[in-house]
N, C-alpha and C positions, 0 to 999 in steps of 0.2 A: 369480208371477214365474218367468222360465227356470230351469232348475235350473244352466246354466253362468254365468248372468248374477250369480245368488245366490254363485256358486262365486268368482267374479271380486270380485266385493265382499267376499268373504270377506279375499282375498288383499291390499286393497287398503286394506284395514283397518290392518296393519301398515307398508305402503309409508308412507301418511303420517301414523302415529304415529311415524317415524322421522324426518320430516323437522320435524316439531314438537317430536322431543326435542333437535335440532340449532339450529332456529331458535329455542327457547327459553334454553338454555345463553349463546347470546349474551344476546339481549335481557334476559335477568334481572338483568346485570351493570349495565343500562341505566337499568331502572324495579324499583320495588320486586315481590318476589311479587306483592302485593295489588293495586298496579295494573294489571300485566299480567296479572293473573286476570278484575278486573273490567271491565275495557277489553274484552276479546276475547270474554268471554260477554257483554256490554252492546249490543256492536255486531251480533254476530250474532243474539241474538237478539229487538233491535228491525228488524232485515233479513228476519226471517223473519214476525215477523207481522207487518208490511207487504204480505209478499208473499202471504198468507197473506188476511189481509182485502180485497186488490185481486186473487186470482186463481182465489180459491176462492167455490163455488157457497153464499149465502147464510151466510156465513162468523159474522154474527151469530148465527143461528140457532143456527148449530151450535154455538157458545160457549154460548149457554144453557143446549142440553141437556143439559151436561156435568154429573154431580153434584158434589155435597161431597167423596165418597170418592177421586174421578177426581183434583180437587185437591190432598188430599190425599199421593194417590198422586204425581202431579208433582213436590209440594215436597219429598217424599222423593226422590227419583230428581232434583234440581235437590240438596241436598244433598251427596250420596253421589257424585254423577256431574261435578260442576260445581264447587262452592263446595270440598268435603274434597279432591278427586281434583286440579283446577286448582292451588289454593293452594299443598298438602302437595308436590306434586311442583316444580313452581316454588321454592319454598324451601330444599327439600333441596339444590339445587344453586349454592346460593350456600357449603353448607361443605362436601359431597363431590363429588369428580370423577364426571364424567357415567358415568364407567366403574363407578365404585360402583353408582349409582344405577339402571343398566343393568342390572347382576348383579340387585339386590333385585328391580326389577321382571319379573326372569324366571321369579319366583315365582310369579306371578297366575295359571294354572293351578292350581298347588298349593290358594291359596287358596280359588278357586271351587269343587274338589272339597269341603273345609272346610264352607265355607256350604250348598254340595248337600247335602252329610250331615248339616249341621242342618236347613234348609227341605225339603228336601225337594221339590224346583222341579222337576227332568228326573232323567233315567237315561241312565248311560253304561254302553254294556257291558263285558263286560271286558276284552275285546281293545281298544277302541279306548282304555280308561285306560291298560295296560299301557306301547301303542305311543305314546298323548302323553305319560306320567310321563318315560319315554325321551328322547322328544324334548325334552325339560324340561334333561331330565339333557345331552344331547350339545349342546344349545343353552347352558349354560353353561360345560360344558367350552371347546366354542368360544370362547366372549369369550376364557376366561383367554388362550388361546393367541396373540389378539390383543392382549391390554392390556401395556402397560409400565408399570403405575403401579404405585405398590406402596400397597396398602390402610393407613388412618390410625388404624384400629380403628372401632369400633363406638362411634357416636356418635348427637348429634343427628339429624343426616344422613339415618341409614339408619332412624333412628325415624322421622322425616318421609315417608321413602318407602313404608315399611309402610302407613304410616297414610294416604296415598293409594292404593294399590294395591288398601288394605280397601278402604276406598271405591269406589273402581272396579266388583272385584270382588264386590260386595254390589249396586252399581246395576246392573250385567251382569243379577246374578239374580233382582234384582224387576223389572226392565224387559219378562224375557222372563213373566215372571207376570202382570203386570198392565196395559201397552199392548197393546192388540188393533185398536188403527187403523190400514188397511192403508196411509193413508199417515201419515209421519214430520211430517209440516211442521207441524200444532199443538203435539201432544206435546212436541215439541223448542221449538216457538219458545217456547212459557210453559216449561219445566226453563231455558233459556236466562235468562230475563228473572227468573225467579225466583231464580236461582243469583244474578245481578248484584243484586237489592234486596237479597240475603242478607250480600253483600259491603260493601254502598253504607255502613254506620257502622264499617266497621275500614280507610277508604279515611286516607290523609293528607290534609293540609290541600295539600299541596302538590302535589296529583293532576295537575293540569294543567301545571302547571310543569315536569314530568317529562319530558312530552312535548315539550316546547319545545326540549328538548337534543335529542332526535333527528336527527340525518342524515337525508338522505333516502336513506340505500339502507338505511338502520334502519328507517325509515318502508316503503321497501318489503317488509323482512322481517317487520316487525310487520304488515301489510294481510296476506301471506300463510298467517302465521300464525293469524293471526286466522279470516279468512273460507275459507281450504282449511283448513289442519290441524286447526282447530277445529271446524269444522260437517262436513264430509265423512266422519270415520271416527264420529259419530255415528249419519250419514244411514246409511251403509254397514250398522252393527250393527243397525238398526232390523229393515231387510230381511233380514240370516242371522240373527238369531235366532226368526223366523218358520220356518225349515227347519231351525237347526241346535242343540245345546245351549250352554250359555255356556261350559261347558269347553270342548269342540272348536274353538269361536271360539277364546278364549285362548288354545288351545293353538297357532292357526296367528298370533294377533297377537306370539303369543312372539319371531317372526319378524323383530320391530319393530328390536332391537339389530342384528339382522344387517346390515339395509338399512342403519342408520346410520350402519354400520363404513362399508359400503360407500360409500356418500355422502359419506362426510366422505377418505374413500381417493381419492375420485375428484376431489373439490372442491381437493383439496390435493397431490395427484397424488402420493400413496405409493403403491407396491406392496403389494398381498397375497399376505399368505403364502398358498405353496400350499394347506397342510395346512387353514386354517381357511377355504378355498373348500371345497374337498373335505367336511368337515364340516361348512359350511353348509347344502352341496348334499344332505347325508342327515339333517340337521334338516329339512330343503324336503321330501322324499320320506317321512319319517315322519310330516309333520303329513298332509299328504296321505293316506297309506296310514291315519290316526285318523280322517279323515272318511269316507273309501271305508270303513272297518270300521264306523262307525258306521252307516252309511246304508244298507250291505246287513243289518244285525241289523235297522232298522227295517223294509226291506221285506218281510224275512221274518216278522215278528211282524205285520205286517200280511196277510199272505197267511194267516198261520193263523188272525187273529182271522176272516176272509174265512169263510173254511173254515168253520172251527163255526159 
């Protein structure tokens, strides 16, 4: 793939993990966690292998040759990625404000370094951790400077948010380990369908009924949500993890609260404060300057492996 096109998905990752942590805040008030967990991996990913056995070349086939382990590998990363990450996050924000929830998940760099130093998956150098720890750090100072809420303490809440984040950030790092198909559309449509039978016996009796209360401009945020916010920044990670490491992704999805600020500023037409433009604008220019550091240590370690 291009290397700007890969750069552009990068970025594009966090655009609309922002507008899914937006259109989920509502809708969670609407349908329980579990429904809006398993609704939106159910539908996307019976949409995918549909599209998947009617557009791809001998698509049985290629189901076959997939081993045990390959399965295996799915159910885990449908786990981790889908069923822990969907659920835990959706939850959480039924008892702390999105503002909390935002804070915790600005950790998910942190975490993935964590996991690297146990698996042992990629390598970051050290400039480019220095310059994302940073940007870790100036992207939560930002919030503060934006939030008016004032913290409830350490609750459920923010245990919920951990506990998808891990998830996240654990499926980040076997994903980049273990899919090697250049394209997304199987891999994803079974983590998809698997996530949702994983769901399918903690659903309520009154699953469908739920729906029934919907509006239709909730029905339009729920389609949204669902089929963009939900399958896109998965599509998206597929391709830069193929170029990049799961930290330096995190570290520019960290980007994710920013946009949200900003979406929800503009949807509701507040002003931004100067000062947390400005500091956004050098969280944007530090994740960038971690990929540019990363990418030139690669080519040079490639020019010497060259060499000898």
């Amino acid at each position: 793939m291009n290397p700007m096109a890969n750069l552009l998905m990068v970025y594009l990752i966090p655009v609309f993990t922002s507008l899914s942590w937006l259109l989920g805040g509502v809708l969670v008030l609407q349908l329980s966690p579990y429904s809006l967990s398993i609704s939106r991996t159910a539908i996307v990913g019976v949409l995918l292998l549909i599209y998947f056995l009617v557009f791809s070349r001998k698509p049985l086939q290629t189901i076959a040759k997939t081993s045990t382990c390959w399965w295996i590998d799915q159910a885990i990363l449908a786990i981790s990625g889908r069923t822990i990450y969907y659920y835990y996050s959706s939850k959480a924000l039924l008892s702390i404000s999105p503002f909390e929830a935002i804070l915790v998940a600005s950790f998910l760099p942190i975490i993935i370094l964590f996991f690297n130093k146990i698996f042992k998956i990629s390598n970051v150098n050290t400039l480019s951790l220095a310059l994302g720890l940073l940007a870790c750090a100036l992207n939560i100072y930002t919030l503060t400077i934006y939030s008016t809420d004032r913290f409830s303490g350490f609750g459920t809440g923010h245990i919920e948010m951990l506990i998808a984040i891990s998830g996240f950030a654990f499926h980040t790092i076997y994903y980049k380990a273990k899919v090697k198909e250049s394209s997304p559309l199987l891999p994803l449509a079974v983590q998809f369908l698997i996530g949702a039978i994983i769901m399918l016996p903690f659903t309520k009796t009154n699953f469908l009924a739920e729906f029934g209360h919907l509006q239709l401009v909730s029905w339009g945020q729920f389609t949204f949500y669902s089929l963009v916010c939900g399958l896109l920044p998965f599509v998206f990670l597929h391709y830069a993890l193929q170029m990049h490491s799961p930290f330096l992704i995190t570290t520019i999805s960290m980007l994710a609260p920013a946009f949200a600020i900003v979406f929800k500023s503009i949807y509701q037409e507040q002003p931004l404060n100067m000062w947390f433009i400005i500091c956004t604008i050098a969280t944007c220019s530090l994740a960038v300057l971690t990929l540019t550091a990363n990418k030139t240590s690669t080519l040079k370690l490639g020019e010497k492996k060259c060499i000898e």
